[in-house]
Biopython code that builds the backbone (N, CA, C, O; Angstrom):
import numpy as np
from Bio.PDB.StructureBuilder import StructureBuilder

atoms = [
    (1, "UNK", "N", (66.721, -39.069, -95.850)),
    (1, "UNK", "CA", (66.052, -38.112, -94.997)),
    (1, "UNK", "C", (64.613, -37.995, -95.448)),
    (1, "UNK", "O", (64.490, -37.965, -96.673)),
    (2, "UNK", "N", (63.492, -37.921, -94.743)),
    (2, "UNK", "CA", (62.344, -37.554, -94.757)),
    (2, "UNK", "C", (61.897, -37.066, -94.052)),
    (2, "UNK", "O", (61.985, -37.252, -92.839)),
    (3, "UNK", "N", (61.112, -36.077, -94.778)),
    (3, "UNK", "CA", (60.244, -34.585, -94.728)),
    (3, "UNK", "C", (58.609, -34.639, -94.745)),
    (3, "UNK", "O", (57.869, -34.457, -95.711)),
    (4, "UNK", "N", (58.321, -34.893, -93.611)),
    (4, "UNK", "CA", (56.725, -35.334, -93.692)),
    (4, "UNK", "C", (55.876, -34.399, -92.960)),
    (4, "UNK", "O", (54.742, -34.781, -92.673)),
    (5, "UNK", "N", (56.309, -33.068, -92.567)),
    (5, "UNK", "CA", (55.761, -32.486, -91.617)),
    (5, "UNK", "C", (55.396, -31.018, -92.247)),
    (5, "UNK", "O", (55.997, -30.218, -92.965)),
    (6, "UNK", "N", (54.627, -31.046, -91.871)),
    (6, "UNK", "CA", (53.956, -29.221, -92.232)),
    (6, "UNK", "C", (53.133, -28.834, -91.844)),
    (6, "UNK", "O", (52.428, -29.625, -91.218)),
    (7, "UNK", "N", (52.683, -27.433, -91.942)),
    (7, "UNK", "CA", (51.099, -26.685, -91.197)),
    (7, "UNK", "C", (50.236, -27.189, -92.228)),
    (7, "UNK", "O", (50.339, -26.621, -93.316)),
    (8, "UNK", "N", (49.225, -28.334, -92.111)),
    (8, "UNK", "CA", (48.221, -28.330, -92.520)),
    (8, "UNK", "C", (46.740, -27.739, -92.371)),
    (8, "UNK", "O", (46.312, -27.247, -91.327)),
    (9, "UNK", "N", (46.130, -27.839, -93.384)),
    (9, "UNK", "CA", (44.281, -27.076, -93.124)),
    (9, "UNK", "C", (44.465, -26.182, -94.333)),
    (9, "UNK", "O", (45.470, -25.476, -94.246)),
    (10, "UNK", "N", (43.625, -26.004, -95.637)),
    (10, "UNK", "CA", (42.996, -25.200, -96.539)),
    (10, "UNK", "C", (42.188, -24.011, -95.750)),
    (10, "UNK", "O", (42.366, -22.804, -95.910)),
    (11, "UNK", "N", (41.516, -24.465, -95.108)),
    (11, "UNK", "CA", (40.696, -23.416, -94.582)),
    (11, "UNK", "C", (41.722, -22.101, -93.878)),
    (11, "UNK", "O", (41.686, -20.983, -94.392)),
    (12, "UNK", "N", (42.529, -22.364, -92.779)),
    (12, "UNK", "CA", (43.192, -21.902, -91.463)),
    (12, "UNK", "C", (43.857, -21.373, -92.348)),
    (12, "UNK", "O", (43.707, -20.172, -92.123)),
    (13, "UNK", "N", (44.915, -21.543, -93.773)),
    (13, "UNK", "CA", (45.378, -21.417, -94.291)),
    (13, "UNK", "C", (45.557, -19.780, -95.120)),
    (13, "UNK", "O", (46.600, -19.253, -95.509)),
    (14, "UNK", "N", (44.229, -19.292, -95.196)),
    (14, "UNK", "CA", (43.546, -18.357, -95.983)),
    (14, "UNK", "C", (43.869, -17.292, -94.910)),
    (14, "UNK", "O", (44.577, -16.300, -95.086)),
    (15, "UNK", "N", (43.170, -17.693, -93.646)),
    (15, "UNK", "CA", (43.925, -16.069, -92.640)),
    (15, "UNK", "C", (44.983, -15.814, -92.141)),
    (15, "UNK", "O", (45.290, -14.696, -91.726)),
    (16, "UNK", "N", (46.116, -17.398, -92.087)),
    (16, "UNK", "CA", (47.075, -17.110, -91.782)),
    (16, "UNK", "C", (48.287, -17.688, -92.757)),
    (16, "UNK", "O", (49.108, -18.533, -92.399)),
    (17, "UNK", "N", (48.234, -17.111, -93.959)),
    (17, "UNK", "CA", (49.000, -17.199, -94.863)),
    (17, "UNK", "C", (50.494, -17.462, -94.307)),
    (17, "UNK", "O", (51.147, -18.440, -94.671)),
    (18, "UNK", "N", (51.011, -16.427, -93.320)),
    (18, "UNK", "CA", (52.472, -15.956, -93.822)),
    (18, "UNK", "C", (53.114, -16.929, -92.960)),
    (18, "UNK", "O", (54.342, -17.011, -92.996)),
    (19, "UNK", "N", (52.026, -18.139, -91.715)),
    (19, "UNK", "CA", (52.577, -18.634, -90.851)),
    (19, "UNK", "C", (52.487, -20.049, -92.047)),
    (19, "UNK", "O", (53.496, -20.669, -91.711)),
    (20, "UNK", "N", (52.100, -20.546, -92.757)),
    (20, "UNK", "CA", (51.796, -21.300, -93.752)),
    (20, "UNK", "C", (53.247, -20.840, -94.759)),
    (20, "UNK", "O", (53.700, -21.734, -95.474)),
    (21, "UNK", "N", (53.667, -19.998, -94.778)),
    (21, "UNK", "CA", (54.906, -19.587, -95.861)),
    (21, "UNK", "C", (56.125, -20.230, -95.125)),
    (21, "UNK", "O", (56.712, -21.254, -95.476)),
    (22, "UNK", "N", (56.372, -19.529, -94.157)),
    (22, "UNK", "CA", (57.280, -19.767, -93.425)),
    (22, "UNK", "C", (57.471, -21.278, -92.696)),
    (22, "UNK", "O", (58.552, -21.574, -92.186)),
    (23, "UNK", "N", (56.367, -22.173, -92.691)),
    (23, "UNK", "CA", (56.402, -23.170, -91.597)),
    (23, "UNK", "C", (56.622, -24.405, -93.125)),
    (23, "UNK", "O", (57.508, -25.255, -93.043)),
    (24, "UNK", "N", (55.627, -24.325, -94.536)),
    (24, "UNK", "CA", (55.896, -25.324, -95.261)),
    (24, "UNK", "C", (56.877, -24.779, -96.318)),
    (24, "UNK", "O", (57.643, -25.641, -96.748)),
    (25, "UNK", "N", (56.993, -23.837, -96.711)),
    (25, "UNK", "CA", (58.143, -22.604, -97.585)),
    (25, "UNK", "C", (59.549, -22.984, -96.857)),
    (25, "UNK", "O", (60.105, -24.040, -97.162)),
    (26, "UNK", "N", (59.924, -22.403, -96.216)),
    (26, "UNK", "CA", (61.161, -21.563, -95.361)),
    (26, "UNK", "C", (61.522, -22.607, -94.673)),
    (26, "UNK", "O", (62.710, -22.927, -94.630)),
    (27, "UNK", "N", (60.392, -23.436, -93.905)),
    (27, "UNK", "CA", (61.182, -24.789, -93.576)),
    (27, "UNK", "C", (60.994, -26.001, -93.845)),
    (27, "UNK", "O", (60.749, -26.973, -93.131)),
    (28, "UNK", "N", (61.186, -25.815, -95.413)),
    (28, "UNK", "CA", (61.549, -27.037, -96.481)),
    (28, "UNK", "C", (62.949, -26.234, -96.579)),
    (28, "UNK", "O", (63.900, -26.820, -96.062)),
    (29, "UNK", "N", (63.184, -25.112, -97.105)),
    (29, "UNK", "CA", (64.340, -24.569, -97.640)),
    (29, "UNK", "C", (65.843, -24.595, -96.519)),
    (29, "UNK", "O", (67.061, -24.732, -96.635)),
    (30, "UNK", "N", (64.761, -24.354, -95.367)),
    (30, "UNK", "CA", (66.258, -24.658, -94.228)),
    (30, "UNK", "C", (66.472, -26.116, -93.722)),
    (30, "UNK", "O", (67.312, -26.451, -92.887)),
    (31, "UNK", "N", (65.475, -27.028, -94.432)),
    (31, "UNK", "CA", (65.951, -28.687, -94.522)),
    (31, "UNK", "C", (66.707, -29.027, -95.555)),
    (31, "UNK", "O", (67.431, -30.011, -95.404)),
    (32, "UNK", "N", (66.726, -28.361, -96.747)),
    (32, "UNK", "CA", (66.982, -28.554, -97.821)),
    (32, "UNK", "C", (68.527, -28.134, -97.827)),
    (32, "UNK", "O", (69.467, -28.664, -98.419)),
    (33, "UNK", "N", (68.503, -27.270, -97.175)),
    (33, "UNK", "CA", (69.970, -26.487, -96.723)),
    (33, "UNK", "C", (70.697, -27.421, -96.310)),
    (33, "UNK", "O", (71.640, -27.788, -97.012)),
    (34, "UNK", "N", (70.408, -28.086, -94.959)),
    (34, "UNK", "CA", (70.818, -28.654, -93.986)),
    (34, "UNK", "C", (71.128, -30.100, -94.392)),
    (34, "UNK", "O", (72.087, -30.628, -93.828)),
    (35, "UNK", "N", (70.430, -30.815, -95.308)),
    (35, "UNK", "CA", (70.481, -31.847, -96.296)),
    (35, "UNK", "C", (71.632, -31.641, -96.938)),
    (35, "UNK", "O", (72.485, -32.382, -96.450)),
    (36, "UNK", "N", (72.255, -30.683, -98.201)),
    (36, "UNK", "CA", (72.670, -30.553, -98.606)),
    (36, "UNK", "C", (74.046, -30.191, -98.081)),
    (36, "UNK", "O", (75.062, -30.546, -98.678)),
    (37, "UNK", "N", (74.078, -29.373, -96.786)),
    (37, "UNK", "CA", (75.528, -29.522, -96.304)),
    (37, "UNK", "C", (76.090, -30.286, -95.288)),
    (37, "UNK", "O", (76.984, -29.894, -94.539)),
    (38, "UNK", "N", (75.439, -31.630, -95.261)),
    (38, "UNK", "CA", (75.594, -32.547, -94.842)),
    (38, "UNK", "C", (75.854, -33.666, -95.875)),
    (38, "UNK", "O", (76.557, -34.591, -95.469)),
    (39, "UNK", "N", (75.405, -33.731, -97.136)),
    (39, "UNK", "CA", (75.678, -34.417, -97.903)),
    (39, "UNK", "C", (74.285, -35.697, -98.033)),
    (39, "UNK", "O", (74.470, -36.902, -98.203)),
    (40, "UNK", "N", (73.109, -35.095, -97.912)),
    (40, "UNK", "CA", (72.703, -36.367, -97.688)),
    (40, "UNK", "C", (72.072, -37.072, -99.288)),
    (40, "UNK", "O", (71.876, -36.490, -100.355)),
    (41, "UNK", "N", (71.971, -37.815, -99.100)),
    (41, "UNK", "CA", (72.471, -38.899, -100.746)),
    (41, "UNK", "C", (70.604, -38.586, -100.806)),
    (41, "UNK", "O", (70.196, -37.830, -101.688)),
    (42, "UNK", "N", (69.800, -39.092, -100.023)),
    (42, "UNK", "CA", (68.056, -38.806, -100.934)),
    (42, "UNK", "C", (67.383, -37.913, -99.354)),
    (42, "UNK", "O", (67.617, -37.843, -98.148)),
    (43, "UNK", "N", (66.745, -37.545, -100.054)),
    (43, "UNK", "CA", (65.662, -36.134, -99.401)),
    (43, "UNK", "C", (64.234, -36.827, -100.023)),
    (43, "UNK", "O", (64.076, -36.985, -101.234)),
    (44, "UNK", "N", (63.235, -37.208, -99.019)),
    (44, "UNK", "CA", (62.099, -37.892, -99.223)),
    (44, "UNK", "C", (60.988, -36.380, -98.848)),
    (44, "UNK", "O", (61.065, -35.811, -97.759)),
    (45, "UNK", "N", (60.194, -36.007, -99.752)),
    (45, "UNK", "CA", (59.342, -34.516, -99.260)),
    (45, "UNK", "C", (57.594, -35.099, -99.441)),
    (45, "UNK", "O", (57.103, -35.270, -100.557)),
    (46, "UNK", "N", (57.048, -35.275, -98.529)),
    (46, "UNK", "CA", (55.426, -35.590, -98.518)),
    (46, "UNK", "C", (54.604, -34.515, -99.172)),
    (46, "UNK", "O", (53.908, -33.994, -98.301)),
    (47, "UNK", "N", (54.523, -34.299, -99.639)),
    (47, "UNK", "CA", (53.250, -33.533, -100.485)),
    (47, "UNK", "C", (51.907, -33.447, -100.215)),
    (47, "UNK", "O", (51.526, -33.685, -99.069)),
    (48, "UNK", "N", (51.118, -33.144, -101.081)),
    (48, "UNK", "CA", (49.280, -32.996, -100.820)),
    (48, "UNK", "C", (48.886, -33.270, -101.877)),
    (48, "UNK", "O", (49.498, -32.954, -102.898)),
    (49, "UNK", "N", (47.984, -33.797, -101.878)),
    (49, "UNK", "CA", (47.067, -33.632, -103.024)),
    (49, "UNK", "C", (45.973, -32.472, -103.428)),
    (49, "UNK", "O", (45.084, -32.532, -104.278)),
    (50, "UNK", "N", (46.337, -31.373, -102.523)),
    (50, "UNK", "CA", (45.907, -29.887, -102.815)),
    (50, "UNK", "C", (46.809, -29.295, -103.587)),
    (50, "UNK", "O", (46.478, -28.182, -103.996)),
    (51, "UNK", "N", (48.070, -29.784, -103.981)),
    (51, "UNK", "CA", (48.324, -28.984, -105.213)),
    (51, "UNK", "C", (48.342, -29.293, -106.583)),
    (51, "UNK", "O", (49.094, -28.939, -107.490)),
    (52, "UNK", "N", (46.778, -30.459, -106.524)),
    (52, "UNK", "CA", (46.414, -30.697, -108.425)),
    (52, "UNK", "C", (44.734, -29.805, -108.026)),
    (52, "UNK", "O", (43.717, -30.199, -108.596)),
    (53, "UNK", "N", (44.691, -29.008, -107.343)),
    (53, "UNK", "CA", (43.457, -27.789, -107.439)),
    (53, "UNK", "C", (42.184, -28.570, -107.611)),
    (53, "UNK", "O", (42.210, -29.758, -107.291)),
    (54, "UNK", "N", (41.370, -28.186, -107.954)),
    (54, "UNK", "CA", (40.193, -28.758, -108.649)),
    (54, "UNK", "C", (40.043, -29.515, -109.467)),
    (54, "UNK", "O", (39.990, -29.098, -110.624)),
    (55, "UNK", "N", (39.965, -30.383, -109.303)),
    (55, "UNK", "CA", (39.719, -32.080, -110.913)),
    (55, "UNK", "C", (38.806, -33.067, -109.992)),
    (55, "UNK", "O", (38.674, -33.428, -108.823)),
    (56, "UNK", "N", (38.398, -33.214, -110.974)),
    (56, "UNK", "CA", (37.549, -34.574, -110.921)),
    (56, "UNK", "C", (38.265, -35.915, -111.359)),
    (56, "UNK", "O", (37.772, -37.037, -111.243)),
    (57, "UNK", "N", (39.551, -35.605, -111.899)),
    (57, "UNK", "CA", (40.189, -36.956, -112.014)),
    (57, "UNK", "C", (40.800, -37.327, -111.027)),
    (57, "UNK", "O", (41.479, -36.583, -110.319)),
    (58, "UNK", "N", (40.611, -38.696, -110.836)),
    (58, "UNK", "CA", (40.865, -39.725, -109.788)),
    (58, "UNK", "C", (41.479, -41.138, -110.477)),
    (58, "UNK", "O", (41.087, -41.804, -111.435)),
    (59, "UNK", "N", (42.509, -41.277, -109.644)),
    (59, "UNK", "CA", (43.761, -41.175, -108.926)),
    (59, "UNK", "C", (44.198, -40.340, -109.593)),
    (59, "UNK", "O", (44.149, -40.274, -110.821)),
    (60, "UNK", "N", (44.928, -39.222, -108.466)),
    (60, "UNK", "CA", (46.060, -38.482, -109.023)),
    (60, "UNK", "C", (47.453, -39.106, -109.427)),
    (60, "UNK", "O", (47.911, -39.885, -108.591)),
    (61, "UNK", "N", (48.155, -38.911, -110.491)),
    (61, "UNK", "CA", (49.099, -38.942, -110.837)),
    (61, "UNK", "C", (50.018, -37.795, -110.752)),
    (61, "UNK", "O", (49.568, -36.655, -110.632)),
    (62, "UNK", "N", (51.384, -38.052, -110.811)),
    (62, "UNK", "CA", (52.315, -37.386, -110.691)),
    (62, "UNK", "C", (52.638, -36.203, -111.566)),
    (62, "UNK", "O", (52.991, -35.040, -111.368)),
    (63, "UNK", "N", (52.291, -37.205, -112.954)),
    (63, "UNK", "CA", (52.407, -35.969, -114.220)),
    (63, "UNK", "C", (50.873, -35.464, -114.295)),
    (63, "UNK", "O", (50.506, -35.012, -115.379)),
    (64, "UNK", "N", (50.182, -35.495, -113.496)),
    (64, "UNK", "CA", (48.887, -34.479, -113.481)),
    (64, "UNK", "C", (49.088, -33.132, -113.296)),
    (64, "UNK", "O", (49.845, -33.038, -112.329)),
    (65, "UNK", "N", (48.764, -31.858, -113.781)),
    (65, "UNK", "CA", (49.428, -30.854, -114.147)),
    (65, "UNK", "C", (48.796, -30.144, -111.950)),
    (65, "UNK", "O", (47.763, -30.117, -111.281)),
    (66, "UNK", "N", (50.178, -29.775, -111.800)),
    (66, "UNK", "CA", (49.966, -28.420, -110.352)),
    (66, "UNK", "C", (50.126, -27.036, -110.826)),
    (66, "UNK", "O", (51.071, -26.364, -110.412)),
    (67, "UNK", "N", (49.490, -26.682, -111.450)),
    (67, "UNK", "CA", (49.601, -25.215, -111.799)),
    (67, "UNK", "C", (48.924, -24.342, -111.238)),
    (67, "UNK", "O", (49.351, -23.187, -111.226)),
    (68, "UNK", "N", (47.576, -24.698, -110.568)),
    (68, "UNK", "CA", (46.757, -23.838, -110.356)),
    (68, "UNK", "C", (46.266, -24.645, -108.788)),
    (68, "UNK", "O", (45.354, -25.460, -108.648)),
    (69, "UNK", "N", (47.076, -24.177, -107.872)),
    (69, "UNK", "CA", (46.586, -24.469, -106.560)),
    (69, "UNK", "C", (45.443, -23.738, -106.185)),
    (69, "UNK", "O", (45.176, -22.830, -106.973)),
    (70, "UNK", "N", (44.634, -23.864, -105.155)),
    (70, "UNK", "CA", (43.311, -23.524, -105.109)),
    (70, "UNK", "C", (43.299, -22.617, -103.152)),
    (70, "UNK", "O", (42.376, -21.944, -102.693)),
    (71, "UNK", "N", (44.459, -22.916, -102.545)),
    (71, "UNK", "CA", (44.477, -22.205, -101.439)),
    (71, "UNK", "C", (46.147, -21.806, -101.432)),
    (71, "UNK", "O", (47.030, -22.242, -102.171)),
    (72, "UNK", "N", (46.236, -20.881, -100.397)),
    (72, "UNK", "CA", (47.625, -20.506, -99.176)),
    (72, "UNK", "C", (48.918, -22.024, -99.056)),
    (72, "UNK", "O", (50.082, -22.346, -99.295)),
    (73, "UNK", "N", (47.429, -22.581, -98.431)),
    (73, "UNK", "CA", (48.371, -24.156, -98.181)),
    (73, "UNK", "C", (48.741, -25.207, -99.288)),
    (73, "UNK", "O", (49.610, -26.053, -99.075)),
    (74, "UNK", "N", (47.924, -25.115, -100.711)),
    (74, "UNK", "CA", (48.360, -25.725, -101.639)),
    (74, "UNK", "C", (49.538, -25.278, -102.194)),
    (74, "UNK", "O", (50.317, -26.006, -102.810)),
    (75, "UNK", "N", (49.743, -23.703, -101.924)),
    (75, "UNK", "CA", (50.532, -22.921, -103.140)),
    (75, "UNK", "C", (51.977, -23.279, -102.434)),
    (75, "UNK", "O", (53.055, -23.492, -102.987)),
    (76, "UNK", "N", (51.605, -23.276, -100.849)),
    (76, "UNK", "CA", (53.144, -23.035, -100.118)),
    (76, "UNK", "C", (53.768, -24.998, -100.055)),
    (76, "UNK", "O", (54.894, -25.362, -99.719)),
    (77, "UNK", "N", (52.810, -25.742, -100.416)),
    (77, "UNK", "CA", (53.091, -27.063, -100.883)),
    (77, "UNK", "C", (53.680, -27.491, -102.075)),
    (77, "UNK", "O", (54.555, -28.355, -102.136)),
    (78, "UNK", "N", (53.179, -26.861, -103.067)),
    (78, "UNK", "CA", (53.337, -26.798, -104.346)),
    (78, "UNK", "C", (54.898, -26.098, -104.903)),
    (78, "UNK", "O", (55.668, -26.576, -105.736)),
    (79, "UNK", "N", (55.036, -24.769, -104.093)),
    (79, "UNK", "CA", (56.167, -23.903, -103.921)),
    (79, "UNK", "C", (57.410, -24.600, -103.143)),
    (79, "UNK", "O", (58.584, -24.408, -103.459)),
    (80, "UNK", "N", (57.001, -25.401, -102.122)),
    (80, "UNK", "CA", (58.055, -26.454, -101.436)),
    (80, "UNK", "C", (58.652, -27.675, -102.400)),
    (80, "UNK", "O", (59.749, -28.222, -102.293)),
    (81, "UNK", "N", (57.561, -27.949, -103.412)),
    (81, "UNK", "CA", (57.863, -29.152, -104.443)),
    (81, "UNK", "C", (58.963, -28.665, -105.517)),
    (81, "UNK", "O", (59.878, -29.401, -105.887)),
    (82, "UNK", "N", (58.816, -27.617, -105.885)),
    (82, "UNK", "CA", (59.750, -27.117, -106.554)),
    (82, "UNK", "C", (60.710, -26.376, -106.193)),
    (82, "UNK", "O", (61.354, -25.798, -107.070)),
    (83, "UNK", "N", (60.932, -26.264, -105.282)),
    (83, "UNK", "CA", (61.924, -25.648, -104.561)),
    (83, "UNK", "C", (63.082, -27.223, -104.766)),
    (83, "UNK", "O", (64.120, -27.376, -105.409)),
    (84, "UNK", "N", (62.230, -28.221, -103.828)),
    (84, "UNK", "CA", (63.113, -29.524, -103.327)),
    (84, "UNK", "C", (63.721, -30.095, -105.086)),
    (84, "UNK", "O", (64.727, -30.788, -105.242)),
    (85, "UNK", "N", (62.922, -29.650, -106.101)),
    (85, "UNK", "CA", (63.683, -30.480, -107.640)),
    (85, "UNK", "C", (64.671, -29.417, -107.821)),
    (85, "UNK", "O", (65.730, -29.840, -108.284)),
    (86, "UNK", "N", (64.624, -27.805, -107.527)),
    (86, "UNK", "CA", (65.785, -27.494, -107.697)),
    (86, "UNK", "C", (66.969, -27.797, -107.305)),
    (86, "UNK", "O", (67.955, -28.149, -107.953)),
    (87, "UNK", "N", (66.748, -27.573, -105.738)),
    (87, "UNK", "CA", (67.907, -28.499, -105.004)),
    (87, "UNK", "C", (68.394, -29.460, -105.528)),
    (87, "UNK", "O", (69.621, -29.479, -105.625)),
    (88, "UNK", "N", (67.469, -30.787, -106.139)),
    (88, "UNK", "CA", (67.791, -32.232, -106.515)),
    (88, "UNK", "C", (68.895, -31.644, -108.012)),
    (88, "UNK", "O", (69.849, -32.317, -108.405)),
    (89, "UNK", "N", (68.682, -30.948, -108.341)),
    (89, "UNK", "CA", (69.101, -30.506, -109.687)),
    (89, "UNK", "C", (70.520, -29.935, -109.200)),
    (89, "UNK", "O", (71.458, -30.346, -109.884)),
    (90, "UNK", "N", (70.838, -29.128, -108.223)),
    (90, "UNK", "CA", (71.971, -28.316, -108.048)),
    (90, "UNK", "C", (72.622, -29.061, -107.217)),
    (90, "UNK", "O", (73.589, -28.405, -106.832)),
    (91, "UNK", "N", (72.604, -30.216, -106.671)),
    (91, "UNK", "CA", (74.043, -30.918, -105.930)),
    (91, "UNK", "C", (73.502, -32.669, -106.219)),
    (91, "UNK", "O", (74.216, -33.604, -105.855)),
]
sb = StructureBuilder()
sb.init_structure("model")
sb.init_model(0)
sb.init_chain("A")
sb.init_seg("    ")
for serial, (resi, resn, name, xyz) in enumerate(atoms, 1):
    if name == "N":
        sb.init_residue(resn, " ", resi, " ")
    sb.init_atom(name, np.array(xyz, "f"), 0.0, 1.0, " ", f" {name:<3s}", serial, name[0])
structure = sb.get_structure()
């Protein structure tokens, strides 16, 4: 299964937070659901590169630290990423 879709924009992001929660948040979690009680063997989740914040290092890597997202839309990206390793972790 792959998951490539979300409300994108940093900017748009900032006034309309809660539609940004709910659209990359809430529906990762009700794919993640739906994955899981279906049984599906891999869950593929697209990401951003807004949630390694501010660096000047180039190419991002994976183990490059996301701690400190820099908008709405990084955090609810960032918050979807770890959401999907819990899942990977619990079935």
């Amino acid at each position: 299964f792959q998951h490539i879709q979300a409300l994108a924009g940093v900017r748009s992001s900032a006034s309309q937070t809660g539609k940004y929660m709910e659209t990359n948040y809430s529906g990762t979690q009700l794919l993640l659901d739906l994955a899981a009680s279906h049984k599906v063997k891999q869950f593929v989740f697209a990401s951003t590169s807004s949630v390694y914040g501010q660096t000047d290092k180039l190419p991002f890597v994976e183990t490059d630290s996301c701690a400190e997202p820099l908008s709405p839309y990084a955090a609810t990206k960032r918050a979807a990423e770890i959401l999907a390793h819990v899942y990977h972790n619990m079935n």
